[in-house]
One Martini backbone bead per residue (centre of mass of N, CA, C, O) as a GRO file, in nm:
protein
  200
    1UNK     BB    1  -0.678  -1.983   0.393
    2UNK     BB    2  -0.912  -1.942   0.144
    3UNK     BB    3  -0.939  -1.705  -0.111
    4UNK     BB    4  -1.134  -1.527  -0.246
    5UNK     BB    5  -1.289  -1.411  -0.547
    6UNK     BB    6  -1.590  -1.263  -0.414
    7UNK     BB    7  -1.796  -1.082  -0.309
    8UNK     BB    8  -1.947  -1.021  -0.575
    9UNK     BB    9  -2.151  -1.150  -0.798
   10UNK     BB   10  -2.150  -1.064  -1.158
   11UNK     BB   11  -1.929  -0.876  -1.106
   12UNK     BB   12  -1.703  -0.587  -1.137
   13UNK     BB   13  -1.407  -0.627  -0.947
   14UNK     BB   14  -1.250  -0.469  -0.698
   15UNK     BB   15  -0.952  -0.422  -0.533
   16UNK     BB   16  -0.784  -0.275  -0.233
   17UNK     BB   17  -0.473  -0.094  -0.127
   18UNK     BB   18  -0.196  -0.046   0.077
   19UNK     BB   19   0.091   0.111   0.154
   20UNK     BB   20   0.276   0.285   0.449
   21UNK     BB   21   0.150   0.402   0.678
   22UNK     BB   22   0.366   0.352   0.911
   23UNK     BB   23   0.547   0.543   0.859
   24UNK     BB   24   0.821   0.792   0.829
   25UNK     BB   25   0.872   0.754   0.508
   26UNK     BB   26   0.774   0.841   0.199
   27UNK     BB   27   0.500   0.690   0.051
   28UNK     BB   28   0.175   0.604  -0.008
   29UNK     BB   29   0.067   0.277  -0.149
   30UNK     BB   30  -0.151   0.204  -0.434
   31UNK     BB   31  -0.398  -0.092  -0.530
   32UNK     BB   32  -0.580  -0.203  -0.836
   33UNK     BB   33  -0.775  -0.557  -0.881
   34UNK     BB   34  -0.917  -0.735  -1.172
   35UNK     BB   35  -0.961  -1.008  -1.181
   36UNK     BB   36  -1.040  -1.315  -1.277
   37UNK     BB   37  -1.247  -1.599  -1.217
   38UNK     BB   38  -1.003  -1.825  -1.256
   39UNK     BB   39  -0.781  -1.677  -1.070
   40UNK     BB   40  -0.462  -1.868  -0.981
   41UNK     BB   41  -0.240  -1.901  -0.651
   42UNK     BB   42  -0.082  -2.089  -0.451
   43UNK     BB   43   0.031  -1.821  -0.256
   44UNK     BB   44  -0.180  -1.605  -0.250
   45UNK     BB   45  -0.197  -1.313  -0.003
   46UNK     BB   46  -0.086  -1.144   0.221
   47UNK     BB   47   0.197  -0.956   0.208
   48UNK     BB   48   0.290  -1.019   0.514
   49UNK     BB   49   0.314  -1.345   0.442
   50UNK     BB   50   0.505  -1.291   0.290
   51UNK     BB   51   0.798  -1.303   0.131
   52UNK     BB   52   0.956  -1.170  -0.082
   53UNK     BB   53   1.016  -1.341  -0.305
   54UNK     BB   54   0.690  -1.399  -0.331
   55UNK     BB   55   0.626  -1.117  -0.407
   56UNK     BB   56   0.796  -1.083  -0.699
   57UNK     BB   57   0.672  -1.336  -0.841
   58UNK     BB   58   0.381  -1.213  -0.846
   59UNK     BB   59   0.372  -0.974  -1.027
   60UNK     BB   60   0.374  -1.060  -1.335
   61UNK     BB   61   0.114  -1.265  -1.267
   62UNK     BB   62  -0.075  -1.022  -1.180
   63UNK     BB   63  -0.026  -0.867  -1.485
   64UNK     BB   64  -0.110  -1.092  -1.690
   65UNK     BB   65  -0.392  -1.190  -1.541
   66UNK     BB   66  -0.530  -0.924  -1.513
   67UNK     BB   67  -0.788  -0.700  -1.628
   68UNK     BB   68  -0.657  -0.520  -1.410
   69UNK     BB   69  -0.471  -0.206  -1.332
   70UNK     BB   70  -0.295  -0.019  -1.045
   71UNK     BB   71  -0.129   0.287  -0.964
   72UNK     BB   72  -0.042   0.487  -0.657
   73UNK     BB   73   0.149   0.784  -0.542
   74UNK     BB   74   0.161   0.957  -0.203
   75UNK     BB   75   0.363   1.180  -0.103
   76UNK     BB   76   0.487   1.318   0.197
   77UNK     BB   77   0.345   1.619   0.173
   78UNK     BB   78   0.054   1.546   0.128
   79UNK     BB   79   0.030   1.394   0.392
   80UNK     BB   80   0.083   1.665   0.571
   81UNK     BB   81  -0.155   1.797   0.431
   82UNK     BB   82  -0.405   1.520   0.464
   83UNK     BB   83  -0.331   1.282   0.604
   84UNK     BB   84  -0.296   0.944   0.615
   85UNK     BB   85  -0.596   0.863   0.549
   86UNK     BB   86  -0.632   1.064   0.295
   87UNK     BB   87  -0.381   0.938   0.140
   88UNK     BB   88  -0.487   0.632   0.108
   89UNK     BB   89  -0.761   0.705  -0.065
   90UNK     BB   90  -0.607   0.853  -0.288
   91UNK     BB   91  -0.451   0.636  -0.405
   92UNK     BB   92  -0.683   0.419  -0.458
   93UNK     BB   93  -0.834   0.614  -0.630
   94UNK     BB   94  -0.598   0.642  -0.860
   95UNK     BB   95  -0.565   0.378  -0.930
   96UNK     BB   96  -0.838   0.331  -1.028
   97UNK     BB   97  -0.818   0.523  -1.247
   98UNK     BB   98  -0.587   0.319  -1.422
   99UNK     BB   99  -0.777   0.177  -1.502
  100UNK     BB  100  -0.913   0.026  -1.820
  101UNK     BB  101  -1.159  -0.067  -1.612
  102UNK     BB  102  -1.452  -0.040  -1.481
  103UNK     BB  103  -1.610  -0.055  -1.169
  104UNK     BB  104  -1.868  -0.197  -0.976
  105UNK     BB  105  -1.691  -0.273  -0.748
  106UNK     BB  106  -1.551  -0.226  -0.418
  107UNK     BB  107  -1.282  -0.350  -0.234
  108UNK     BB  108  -1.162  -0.253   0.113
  109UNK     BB  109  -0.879  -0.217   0.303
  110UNK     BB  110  -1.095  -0.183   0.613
  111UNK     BB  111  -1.263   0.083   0.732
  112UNK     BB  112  -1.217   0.305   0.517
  113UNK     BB  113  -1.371   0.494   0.277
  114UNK     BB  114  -1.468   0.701  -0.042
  115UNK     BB  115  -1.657   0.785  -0.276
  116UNK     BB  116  -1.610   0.637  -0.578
  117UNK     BB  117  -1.816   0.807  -0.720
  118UNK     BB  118  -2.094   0.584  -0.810
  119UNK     BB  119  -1.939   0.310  -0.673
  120UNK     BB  120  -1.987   0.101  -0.498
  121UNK     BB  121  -1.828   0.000  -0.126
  122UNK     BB  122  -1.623  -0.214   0.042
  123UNK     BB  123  -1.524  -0.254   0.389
  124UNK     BB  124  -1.244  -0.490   0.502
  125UNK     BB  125  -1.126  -0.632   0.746
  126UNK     BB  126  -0.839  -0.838   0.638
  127UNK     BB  127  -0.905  -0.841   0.318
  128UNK     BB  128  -0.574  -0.946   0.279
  129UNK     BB  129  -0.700  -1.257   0.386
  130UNK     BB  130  -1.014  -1.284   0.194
  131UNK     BB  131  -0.909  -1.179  -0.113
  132UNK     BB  132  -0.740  -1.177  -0.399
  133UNK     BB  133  -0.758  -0.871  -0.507
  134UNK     BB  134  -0.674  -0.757  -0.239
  135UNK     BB  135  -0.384  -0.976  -0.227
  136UNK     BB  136  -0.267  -0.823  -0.492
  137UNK     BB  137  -0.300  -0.563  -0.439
  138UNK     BB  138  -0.058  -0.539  -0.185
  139UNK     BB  139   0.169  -0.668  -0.344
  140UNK     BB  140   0.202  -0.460  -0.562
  141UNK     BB  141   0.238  -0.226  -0.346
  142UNK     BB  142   0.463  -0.355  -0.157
  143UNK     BB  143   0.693  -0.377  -0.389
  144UNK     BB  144   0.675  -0.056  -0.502
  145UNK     BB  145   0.751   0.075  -0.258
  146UNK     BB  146   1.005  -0.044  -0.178
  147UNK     BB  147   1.149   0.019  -0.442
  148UNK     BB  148   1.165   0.305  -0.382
  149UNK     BB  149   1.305   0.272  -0.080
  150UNK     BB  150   1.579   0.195  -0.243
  151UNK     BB  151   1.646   0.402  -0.417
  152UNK     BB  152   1.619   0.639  -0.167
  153UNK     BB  153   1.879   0.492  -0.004
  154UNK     BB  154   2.103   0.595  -0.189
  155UNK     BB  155   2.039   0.903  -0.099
  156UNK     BB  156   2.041   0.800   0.206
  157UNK     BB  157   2.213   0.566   0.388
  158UNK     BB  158   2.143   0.609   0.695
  159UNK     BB  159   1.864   0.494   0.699
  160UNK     BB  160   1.797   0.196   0.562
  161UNK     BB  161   1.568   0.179   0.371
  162UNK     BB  162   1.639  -0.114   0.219
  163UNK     BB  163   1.550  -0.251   0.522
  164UNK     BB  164   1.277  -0.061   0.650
  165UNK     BB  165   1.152   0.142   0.435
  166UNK     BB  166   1.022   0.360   0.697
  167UNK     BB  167   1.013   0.242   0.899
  168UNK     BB  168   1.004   0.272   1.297
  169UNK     BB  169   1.279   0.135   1.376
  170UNK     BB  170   1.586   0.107   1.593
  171UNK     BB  171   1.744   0.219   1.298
  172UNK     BB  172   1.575   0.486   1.211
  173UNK     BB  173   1.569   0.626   1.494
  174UNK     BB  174   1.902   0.688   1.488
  175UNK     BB  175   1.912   0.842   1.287
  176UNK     BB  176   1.716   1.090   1.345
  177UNK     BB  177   1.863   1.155   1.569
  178UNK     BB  178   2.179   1.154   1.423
  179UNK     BB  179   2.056   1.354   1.129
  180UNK     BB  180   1.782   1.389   1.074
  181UNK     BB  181   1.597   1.477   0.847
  182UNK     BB  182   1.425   1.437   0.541
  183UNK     BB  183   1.243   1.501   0.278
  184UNK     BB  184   1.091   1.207   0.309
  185UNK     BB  185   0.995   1.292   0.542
  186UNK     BB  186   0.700   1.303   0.805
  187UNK     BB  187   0.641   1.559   0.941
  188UNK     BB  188   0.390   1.497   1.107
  189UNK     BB  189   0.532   1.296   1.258
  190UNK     BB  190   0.663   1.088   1.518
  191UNK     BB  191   0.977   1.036   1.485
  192UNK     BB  192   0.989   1.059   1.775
  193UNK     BB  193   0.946   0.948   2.124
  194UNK     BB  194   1.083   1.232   2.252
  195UNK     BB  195   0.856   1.468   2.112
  196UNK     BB  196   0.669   1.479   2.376
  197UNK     BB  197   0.825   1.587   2.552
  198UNK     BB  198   0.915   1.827   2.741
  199UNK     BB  199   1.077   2.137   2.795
  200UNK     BB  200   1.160   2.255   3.147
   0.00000   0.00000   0.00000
């Protein structure tokens, strides 16, 4: 399906994303982007649908030629703060803050999200799967999270974060079982699946 270019035409829209939220390690990340109205690439798409190699090729790609972008990295004690929902909402907000352009309005992946100061906001479920800026945020959001599991998987190598990235995979949750948590677990989290059961 080819992805539109704009919810609302005529005027400066962002489109915005998170990556991680079903995560059990690391940061929630968002990213927030403005095309410009001409802006094409054969291949993107929602980055779920995408290969690593071409998530990585469109990074620059969509630096160069956004009109705006930002990006906004919230730890994982935040999230036990404010919950999942709550640290998703503010990483896009953060995002939006970075970026050198005010936008006109707001399209964003999912169906939650809060007013973003005065700045009209739609929420599209699937929304990285039918507007190029939201499928450009997704990207932008999944590989800067990515490299950052990557980075502090070297710091803790048995849970494989380089290669599970901190989903709850059946080898992170092997590592969790045998070595417990780490500073960058999200302890509000049911770590375990065996979490629920009580001890009678």
């Amino acid at each position: 399906m080819k992805l539109k270019p704009f919810y609302k035409d005529n005027c400066i829209e962002v489109g915005t994303d998170e990556a991680g939220r079903g995560c059990l390690a690391g940061p929630v990340v968002a990213a927030a982007v403005i095309l410009p109205a001409d802006f094409t690439h054969p291949f993107l798409n929602d980055s779920k649908q995408l290969s690593e190699k071409k998530r990585n090729a469109l990074v620059p790609y969509i630096k160069e030629h956004a009109l705006a972008y930002g990006i906004a990295f919230i730890s994982e004690k935040k999230i036990d703060q404010i919950n999942i929902l709550q640290a998703s909402i503010l990483a896009m907000h953060k995002a939006i803050d970075k970026m050198t352009v005010v936008p006109e309005h707001i399209i964003v992946d999912g169906n939650k999200f809060k007013n973003y100061k005065d700045i009209p906001a739609t929420t599209i479920v699937k929304g990285d799967a039918k507007f190029l800026s939201i499928a450009a945020a997704s990207v932008l959001a999944k590989t800067y999270r990515d490299t950052f599991m990557e980075q502090i998987s070297e710091e803790f190598p048995k849970y494989f974060w380089h290669q599970n990235k901190g989903y709850p995979t059946k080898q992170h949750r092997a590592a969790i079982r045998a070595f417990g948590s780490t500073k960058y677990h999200r302890k509000s989290f049911r770590l375990l699946p065996e979490q629920l059961k009580l001890e009678l």
